[in-house]
SEVEXMAR-66913 format. One record per atom (N, C-alpha, C, CB): x negated, y negated, z; atom name. Coordinates in steps of 0.02 Angstrom, whole numbers, plus 50000, padded with zeros to 5 digits. Glycine has a CB too. Example, Ala and Ser with C-alpha at 12.3 -4.5 7.8 and 13.67 -1.06 7.14 Angstrom:
BEGIN
xx,yy,zz,site
49340,50284,50390,N
49385,50225,50390,CA
49340,50165,50390,C
49435,50224,50452,CB
49358,50112,50354,N
49316,50053,50357,CA
49355,49998,50394,C
49296,50030,50286,CB
This chain:
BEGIN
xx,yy,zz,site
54893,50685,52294,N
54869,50711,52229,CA
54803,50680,52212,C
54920,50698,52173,CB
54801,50616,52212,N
54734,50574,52214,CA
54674,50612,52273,C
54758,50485,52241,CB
54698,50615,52322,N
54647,50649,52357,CA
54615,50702,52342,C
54663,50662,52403,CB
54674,50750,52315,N
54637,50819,52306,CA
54605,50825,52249,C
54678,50875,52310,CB
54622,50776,52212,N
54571,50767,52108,CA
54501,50759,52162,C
54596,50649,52022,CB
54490,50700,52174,N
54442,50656,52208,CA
54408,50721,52235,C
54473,50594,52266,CB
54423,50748,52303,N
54395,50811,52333,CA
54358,50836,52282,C
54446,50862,52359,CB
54388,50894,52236,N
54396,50929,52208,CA
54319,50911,52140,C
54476,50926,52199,CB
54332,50820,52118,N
54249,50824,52080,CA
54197,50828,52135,C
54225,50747,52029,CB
54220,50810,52185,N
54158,50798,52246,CA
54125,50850,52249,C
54178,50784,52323,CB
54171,50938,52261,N
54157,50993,52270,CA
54109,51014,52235,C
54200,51024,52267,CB
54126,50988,52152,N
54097,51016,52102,CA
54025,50991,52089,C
54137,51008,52048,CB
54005,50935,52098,N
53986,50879,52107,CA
53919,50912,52146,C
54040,50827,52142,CB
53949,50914,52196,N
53904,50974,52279,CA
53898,51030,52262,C
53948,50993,52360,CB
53931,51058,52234,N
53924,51140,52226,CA
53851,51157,52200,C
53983,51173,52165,CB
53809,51196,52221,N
53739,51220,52191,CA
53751,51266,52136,C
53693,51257,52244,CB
53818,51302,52131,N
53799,51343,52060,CA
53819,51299,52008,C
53839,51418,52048,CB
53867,51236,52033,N
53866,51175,51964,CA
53800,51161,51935,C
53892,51094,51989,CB
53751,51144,51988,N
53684,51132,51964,CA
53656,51175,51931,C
53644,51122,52005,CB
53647,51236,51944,N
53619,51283,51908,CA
53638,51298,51861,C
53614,51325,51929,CB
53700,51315,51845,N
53739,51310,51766,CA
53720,51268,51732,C
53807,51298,51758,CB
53710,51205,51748,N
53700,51149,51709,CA
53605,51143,51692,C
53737,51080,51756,CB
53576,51183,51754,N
53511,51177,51737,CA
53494,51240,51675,C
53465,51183,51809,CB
53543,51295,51693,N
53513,51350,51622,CA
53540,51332,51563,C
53533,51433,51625,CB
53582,51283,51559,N
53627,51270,51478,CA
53561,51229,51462,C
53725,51213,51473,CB
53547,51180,51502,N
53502,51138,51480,CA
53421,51173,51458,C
53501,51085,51537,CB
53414,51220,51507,N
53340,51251,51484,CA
53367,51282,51411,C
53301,51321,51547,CB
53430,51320,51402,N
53415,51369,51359,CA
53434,51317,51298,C
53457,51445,51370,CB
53461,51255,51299,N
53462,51230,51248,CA
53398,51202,51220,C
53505,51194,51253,CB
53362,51185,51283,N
53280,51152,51272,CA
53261,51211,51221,C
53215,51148,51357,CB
53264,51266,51242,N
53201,51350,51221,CA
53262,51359,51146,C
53203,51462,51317,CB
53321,51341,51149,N
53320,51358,51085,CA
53294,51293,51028,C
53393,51384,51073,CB
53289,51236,51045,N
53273,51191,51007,CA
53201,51199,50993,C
53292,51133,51033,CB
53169,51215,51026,N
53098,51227,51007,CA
53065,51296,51032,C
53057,51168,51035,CB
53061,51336,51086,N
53032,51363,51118,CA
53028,51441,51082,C
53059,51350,51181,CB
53106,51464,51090,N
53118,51519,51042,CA
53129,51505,50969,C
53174,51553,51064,CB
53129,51470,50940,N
53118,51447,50879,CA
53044,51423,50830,C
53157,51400,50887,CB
53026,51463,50797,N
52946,51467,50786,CA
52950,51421,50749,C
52905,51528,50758,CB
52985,51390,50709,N
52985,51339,50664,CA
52974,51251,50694,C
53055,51351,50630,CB
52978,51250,50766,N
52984,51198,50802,CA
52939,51238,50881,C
53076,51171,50803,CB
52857,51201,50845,N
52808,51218,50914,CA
52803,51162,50945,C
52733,51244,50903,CB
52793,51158,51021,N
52776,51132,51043,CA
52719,51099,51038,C
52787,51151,51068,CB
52667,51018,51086,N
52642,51013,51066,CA
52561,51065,51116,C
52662,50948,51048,CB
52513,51083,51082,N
52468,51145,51085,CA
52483,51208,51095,C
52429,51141,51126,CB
52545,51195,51045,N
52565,51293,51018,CA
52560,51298,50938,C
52670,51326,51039,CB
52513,51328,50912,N
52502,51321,50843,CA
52565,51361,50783,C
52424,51355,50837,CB
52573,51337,50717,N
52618,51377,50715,CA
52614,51448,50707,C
52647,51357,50678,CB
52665,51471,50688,N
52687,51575,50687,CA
52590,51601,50638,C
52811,51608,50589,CB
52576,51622,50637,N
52492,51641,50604,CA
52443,51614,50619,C
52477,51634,50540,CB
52447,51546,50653,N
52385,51516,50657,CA
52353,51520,50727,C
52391,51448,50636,CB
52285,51558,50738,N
52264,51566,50795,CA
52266,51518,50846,C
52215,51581,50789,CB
52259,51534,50914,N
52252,51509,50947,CA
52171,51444,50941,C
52265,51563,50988,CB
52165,51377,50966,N
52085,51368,51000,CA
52055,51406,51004,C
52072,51349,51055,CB
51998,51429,50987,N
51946,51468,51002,CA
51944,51534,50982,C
51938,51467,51059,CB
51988,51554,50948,N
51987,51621,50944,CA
51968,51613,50855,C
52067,51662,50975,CB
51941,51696,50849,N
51912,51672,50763,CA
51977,51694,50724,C
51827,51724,50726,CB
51976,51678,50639,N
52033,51701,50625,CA
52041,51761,50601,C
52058,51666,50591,CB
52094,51793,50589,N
52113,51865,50571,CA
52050,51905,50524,C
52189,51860,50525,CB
52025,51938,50529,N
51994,51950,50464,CA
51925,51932,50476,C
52025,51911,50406,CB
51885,51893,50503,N
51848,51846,50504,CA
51789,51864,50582,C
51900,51777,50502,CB
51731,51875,50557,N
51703,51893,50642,CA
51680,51827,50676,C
51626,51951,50646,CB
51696,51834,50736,N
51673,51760,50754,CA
51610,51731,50755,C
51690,51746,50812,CB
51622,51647,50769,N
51568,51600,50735,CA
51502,51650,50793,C
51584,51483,50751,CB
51438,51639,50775,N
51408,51665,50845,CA
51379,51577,50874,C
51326,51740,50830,CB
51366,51594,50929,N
51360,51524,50969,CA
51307,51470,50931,C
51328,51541,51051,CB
51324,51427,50924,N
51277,51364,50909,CA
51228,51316,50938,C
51307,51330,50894,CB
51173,51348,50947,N
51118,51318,51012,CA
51141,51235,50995,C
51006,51340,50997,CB
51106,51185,51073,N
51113,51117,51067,CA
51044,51084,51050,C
51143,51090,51130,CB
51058,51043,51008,N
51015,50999,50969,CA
50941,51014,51039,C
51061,50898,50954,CB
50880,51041,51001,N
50819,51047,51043,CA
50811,50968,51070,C
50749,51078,50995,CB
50775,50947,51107,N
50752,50878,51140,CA
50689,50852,51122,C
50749,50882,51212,CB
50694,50788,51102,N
50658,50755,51049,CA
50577,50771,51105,C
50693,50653,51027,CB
50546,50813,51049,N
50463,50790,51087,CA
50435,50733,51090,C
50406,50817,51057,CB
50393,50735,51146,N
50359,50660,51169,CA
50319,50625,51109,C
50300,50672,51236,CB
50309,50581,51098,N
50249,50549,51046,CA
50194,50564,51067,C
50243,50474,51036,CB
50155,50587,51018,N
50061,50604,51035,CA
50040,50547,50976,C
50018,50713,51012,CB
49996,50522,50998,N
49936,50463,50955,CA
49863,50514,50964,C
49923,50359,51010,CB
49837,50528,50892,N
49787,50544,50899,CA
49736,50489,50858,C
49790,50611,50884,CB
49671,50482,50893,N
49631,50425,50850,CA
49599,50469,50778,C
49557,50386,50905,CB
49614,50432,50734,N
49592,50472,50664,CA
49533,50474,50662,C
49611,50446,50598,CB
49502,50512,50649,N
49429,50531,50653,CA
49396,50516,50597,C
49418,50598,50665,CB
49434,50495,50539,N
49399,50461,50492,CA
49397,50382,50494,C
49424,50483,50432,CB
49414,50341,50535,N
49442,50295,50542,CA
49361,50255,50551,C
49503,50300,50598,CB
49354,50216,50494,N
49279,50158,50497,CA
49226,50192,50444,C
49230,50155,50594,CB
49247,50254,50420,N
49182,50270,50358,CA
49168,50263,50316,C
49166,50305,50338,CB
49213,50180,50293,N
49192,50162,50235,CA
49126,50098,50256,C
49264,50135,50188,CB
49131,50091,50330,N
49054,50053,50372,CA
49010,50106,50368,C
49058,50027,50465,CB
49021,50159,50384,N
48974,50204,50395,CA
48943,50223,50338,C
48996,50255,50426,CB
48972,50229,50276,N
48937,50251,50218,CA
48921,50183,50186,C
48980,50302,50171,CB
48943,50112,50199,N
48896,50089,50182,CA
48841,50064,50215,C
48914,50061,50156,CB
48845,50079,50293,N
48780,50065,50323,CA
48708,50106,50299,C
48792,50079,50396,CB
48744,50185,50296,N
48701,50220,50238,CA
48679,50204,50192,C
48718,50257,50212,CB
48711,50171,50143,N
48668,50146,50078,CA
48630,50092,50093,C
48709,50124,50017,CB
48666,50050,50148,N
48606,49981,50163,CA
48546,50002,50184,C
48625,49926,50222,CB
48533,50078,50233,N
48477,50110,50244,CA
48427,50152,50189,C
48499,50148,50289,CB
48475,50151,50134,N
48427,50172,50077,CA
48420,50125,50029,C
48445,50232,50042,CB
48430,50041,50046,N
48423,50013,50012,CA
48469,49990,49961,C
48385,50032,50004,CB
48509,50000,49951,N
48568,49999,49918,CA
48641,49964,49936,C
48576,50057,49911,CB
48648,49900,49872,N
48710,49863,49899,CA
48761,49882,49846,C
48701,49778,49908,CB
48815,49869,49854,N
48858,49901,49813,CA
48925,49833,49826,C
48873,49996,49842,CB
48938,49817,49757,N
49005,49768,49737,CA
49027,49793,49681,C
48993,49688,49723,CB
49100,49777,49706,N
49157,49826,49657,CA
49212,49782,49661,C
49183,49912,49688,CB
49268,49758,49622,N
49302,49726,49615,CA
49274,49662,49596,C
49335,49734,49657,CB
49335,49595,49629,N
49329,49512,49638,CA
49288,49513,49679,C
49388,49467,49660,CB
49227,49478,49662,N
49202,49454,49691,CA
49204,49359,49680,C
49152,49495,49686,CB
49263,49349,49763,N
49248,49285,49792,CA
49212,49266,49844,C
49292,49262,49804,CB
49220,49186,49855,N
49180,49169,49915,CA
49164,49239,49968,C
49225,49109,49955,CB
49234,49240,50017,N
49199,49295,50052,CA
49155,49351,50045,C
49230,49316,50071,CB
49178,49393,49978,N
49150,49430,49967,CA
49053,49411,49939,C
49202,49459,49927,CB
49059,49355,49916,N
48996,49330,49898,CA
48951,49309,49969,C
49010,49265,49848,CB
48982,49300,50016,N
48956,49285,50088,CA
48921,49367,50085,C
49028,49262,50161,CB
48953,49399,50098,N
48948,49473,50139,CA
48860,49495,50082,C
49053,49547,50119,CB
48903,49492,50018,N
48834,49522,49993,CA
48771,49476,49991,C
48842,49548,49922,CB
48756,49403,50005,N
48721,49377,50017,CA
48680,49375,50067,C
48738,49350,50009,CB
48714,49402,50125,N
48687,49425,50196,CA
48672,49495,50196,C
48738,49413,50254,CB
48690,49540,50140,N
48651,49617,50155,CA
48586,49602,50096,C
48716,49707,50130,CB
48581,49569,50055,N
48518,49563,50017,CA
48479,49523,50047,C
48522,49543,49953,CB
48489,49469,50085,N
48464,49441,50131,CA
48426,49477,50192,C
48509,49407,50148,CB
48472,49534,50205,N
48433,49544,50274,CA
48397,49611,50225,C
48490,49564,50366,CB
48395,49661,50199,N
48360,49698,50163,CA
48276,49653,50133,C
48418,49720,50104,CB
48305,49612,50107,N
48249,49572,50079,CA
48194,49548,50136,C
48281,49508,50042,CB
48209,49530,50204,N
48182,49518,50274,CA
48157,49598,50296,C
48249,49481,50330,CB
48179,49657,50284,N
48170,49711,50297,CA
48091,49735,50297,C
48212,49741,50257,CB
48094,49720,50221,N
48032,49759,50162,CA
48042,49727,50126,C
48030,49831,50130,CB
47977,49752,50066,N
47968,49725,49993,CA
47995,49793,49932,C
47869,49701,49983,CB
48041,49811,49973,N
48035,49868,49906,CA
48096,49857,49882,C
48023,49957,49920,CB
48109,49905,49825,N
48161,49856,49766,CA
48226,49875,49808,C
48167,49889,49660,CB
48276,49839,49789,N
48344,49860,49815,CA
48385,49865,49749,C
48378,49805,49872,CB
48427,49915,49742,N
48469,49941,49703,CA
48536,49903,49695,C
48476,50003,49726,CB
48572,49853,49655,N
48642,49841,49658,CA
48660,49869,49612,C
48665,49781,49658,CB
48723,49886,49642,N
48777,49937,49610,CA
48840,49883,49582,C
48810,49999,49678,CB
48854,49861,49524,N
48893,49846,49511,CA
48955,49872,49474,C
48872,49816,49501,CB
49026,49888,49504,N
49084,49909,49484,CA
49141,49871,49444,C
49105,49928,49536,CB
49140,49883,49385,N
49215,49831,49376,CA
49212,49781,49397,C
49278,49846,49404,CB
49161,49741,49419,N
49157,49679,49425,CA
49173,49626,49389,C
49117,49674,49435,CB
49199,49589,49421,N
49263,49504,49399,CA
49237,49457,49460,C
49386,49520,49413,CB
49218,49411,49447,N
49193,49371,49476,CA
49233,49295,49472,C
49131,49378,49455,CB
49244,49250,49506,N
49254,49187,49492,CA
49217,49145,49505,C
49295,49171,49509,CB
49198,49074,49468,N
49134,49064,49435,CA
49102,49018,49504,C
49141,49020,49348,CB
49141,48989,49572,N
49096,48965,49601,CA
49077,49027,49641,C
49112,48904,49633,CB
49105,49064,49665,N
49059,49134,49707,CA
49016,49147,49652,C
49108,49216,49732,CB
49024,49172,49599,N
48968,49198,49545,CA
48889,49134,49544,C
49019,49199,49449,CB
48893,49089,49552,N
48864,49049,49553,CA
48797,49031,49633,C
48921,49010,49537,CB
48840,49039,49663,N
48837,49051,49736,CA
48793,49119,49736,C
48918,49058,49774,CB
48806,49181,49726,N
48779,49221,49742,CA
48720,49217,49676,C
48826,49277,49758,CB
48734,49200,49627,N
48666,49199,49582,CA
48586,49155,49588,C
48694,49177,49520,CB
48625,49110,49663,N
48562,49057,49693,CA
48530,49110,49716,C
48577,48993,49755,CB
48584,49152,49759,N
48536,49199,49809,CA
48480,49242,49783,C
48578,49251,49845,CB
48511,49272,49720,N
48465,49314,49698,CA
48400,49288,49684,C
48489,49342,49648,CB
48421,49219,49652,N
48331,49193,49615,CA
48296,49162,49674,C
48331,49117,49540,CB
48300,49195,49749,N
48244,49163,49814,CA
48228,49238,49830,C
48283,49107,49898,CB
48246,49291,49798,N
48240,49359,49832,CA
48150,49363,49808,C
48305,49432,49795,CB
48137,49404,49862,N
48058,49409,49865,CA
48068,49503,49833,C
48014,49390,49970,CB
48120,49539,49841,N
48094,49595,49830,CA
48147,49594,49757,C
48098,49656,49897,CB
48122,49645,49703,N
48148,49652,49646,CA
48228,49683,49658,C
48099,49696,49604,CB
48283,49658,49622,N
48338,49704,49622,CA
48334,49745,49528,C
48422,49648,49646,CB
48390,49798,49573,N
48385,49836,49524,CA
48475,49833,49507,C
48342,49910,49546,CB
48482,49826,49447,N
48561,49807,49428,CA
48585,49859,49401,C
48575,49750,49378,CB
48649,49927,49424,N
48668,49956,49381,CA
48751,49970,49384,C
48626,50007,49381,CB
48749,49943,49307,N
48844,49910,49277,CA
48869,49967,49266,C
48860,49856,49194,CB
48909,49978,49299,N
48960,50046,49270,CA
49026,50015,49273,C
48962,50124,49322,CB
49086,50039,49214,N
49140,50019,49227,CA
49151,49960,49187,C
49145,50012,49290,CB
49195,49911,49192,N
49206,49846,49148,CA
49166,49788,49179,C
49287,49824,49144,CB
49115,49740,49163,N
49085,49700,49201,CA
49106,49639,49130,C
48996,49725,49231,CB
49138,49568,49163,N
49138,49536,49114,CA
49179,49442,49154,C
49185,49592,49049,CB
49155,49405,49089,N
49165,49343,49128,CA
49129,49331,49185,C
49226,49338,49146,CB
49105,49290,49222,N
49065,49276,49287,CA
49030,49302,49306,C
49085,49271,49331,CB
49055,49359,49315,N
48992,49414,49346,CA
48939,49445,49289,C
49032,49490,49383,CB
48943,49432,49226,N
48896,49419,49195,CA
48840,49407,49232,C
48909,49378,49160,CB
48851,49323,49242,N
48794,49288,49268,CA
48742,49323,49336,C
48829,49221,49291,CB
48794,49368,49366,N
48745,49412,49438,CA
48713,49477,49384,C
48816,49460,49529,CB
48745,49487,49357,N
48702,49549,49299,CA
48638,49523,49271,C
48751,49569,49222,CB
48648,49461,49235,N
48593,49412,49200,CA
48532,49399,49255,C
48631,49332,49178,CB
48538,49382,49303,N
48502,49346,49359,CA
48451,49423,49386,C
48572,49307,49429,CB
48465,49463,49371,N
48424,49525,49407,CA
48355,49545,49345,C
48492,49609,49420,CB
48316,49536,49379,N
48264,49565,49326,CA
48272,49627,49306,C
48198,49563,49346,CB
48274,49671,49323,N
48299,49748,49299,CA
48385,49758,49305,C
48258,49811,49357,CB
48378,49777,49225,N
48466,49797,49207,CA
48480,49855,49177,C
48504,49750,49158,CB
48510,49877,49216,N
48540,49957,49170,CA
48613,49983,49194,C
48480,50037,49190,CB
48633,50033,49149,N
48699,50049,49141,CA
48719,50106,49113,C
48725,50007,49111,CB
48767,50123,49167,N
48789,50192,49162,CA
48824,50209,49089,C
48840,50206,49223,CB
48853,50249,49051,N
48854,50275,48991,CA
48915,50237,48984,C
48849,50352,48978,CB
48963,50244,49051,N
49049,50230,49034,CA
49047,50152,49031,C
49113,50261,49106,CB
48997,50133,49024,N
48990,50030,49041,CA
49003,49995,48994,C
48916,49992,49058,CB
49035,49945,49003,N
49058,49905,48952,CA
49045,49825,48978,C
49138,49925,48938,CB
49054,49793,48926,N
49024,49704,48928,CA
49086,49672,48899,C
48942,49678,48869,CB
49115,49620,48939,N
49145,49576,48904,CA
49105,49506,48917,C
49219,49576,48922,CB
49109,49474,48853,N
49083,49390,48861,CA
49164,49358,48865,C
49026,49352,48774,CB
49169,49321,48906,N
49243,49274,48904,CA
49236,49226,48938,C
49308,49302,48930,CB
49249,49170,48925,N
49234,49097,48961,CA
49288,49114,49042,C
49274,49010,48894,CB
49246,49080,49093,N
49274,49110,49165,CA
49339,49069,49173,C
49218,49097,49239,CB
49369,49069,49212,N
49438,49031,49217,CA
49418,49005,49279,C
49514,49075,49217,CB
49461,48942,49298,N
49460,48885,49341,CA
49521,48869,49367,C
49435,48830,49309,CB
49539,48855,49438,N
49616,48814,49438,CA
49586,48767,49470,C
49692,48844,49476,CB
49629,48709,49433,N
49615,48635,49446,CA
49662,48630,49507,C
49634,48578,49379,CB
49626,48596,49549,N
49661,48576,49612,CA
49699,48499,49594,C
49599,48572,49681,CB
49759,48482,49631,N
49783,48409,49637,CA
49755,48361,49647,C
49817,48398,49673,CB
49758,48293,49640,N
49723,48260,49657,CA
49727,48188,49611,C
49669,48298,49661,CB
49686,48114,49634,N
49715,48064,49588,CA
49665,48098,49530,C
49706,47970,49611,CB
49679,48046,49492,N
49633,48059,49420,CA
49565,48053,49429,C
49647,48008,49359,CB
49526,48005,49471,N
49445,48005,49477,CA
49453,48082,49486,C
49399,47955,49549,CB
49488,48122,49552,N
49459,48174,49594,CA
49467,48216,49534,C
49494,48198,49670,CB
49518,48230,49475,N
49541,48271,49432,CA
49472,48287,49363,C
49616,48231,49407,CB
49452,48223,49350,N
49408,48181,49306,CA
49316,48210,49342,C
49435,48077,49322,CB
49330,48224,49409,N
49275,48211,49426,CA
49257,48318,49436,C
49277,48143,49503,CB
49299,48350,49451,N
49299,48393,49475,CA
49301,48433,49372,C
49360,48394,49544,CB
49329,48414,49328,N
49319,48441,49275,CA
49245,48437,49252,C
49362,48414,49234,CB
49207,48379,49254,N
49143,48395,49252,CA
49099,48439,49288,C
49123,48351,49256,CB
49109,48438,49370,N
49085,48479,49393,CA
49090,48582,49356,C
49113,48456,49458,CB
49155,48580,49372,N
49163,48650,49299,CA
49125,48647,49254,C
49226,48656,49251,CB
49122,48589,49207,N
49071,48582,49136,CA
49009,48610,49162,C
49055,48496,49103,CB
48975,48577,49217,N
48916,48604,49241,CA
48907,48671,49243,C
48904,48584,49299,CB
48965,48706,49289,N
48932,48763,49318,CA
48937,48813,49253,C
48970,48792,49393,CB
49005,48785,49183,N
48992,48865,49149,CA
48931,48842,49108,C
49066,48905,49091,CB
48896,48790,49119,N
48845,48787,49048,CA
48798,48816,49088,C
48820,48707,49005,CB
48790,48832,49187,N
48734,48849,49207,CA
48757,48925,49184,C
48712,48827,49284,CB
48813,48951,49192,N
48801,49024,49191,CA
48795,49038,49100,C
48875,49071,49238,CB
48825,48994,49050,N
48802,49036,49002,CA
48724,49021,48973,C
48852,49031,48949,CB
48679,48976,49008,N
48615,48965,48998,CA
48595,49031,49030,C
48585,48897,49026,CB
48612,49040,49082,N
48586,49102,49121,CA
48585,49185,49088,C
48633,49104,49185,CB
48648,49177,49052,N
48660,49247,49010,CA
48597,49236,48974,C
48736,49256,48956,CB
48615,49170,48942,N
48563,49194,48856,CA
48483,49180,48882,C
48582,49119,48761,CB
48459,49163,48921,N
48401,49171,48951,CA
48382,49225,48960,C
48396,49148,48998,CB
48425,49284,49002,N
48417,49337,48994,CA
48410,49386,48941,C
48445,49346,49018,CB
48475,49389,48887,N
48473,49396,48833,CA
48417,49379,48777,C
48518,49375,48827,CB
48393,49321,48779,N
48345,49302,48729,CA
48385,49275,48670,C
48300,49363,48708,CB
48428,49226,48697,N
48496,49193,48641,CA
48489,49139,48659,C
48580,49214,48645,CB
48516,49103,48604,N
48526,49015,48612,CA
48622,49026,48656,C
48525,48955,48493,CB
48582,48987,48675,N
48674,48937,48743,CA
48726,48963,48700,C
48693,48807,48747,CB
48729,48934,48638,N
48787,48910,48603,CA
48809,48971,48556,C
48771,48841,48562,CB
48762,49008,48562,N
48789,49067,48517,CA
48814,49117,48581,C
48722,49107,48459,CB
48805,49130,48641,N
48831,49163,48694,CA
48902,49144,48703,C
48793,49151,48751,CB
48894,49055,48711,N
48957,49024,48697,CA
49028,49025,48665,C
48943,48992,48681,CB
48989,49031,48592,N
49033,49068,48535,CA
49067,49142,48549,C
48985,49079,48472,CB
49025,49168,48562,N
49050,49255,48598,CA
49101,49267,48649,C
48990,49292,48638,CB
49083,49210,48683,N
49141,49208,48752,CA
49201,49182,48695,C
49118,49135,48838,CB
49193,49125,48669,N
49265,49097,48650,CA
49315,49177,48601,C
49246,49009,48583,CB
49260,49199,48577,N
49271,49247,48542,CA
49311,49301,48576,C
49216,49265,48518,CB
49295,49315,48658,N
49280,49371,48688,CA
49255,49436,48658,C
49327,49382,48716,CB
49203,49424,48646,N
49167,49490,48619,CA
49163,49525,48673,C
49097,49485,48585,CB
49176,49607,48664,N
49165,49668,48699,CA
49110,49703,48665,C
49228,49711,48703,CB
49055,49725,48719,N
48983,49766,48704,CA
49020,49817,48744,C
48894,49734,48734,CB
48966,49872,48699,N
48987,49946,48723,CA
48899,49958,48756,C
49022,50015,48639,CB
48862,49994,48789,N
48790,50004,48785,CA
48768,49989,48765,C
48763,50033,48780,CB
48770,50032,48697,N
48715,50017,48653,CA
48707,49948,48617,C
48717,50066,48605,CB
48771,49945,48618,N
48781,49836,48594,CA
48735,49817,48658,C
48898,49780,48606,CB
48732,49819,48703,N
48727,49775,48760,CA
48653,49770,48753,C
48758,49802,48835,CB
48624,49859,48750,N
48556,49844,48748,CA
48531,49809,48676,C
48520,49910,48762,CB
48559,49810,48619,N
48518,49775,48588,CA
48565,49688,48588,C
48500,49821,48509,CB
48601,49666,48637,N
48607,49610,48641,CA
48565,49582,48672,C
48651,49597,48656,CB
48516,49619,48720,N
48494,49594,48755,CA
48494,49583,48816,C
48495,49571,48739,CB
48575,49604,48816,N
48588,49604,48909,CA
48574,49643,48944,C
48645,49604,48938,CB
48574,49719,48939,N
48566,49768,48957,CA
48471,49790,48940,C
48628,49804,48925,CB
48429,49823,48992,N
48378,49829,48972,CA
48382,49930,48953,C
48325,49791,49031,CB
48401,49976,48960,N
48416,50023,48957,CA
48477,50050,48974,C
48382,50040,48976,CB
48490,50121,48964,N
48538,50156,48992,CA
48521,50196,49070,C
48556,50202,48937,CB
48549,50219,49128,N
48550,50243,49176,CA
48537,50321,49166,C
48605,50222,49204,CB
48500,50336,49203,N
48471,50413,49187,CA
48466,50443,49249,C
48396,50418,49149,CB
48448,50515,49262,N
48463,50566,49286,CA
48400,50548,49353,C
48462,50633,49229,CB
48422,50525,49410,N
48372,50531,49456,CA
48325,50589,49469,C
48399,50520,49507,CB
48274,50590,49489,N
48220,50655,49493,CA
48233,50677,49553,C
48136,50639,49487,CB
48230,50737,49574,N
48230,50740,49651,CA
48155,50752,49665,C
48280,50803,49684,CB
């Protein structure tokens, strides 16, 4: 009896349609758990309405193709062709005689224009034109460049447009011919100084030197002007503002700027 049980699972066991029975219960239980059942997709089966990948949706015409990002063009460097014409136009005016300062004028900048009135002045004897802009000066460049002017062999010609005031006064004062454009304005204001560090002789010693230079530049205004020191003096502490016509009858100004002839 034991034998023939034993046999008998062996058979079943071996038998190929055992297998197969057992392989379609098992598929069809797989396909009903998910396969035939729309509620349970597999995974890249979308559910019951929703298109496939790639396809457009119901209703809807498809996307049209989307070109790929174009490829970055090469870099071009071109040399700017305006590049240096603020040399060029003023090499021009140095050829017609003409220097031109606008802004601070410091040391450097007091170098540069000392060497174009310099070499103009070596040129010829004929007058040279300064153009002064909004000029602000600080009082040892102002000083510095006002030596230069009083060795010049040829006459300058000074014309203030814009705000000219404090220090650069003194390069306005120093020119025998002064004139000024309509929009010109004058401030008198005592120049400003920064005291450098130092023990007390160097502190002590370097405040006098200052004392010196503003009593040279406000001797220099009112010389020009036709004023005593101390009343120019007074004006600065004051900061008095001249408009033209103040200027010319202060004295600083010798006329107004007028219409070149051709």
């Amino acid at each position: 009896m034991i034998n023939r049980h034993v046999s008998g699972v062996l058979r079943d066991a071996h038998d190929p349609r055992s297998g197969s029975d057992h392989e379609a219960r098992s598929g069809s239980d797989h396909e009903a758990r998910s396969g035939s059942d729309p509620e349970f997709p597999w995974p890249g089966r979308p559910f019951p309405g929703q298109p496939l990948p790639g396809q457009p949706l119901p209703g809807r015409p498809p996307f049209p193709g989307r070109p790929g990002p174009d490829p970055v063009p090469p870099a071009r460097v071109w040399i700017d062709p305006h590049a240096g014409w603020q040399d060029r136009l003023f090499e021009r005016l140095l050829e017609q005689r003409i220097v031109l300062a606008a802004g601070v004028l410091d040391d450097a900048a007091a170098t540069r224009l000392s060497a174009q009135l310099l070499t103009l002045d070596a040129e010829g004897d004929g007058p040279i034109r300064l153009e002064l802009q909004n000029l602000q000066a600080d009082l040892p460049a102002a000083l510095t460049f006002m030596g230069v002017l009083d060795v010049m062999r040829a006459e300058i010609h000074a014309f203030a447009s814009g705000e000219t005031g404090g220090a650069a006064l003194g390069l306005l004062a120093s020119c025998p011919r002064r004139l000024a454009y309509p929009n010109a304005s004058f401030t008198l204001s005592e120049p400003r100084v920064r005291f450098v560090g130092g023990t007390v002789t160097a502190v002590s010693s370097y405040e006098q030197q200052v004392s010196r230079m503003i009593d040279s530049l406000f001797y220099r205004i009112a010389e020009a002007a036709g004023r005593e020191a101390e009343d120019v003096r007074e004006d600065a502490r004051r900061g008095r503002v001249l408009t033209v016509a103040e200027a010319i009858g202060y004295g600083l100004i010798h006329d107004r700027a007028t219409r070149r002839s051709s």
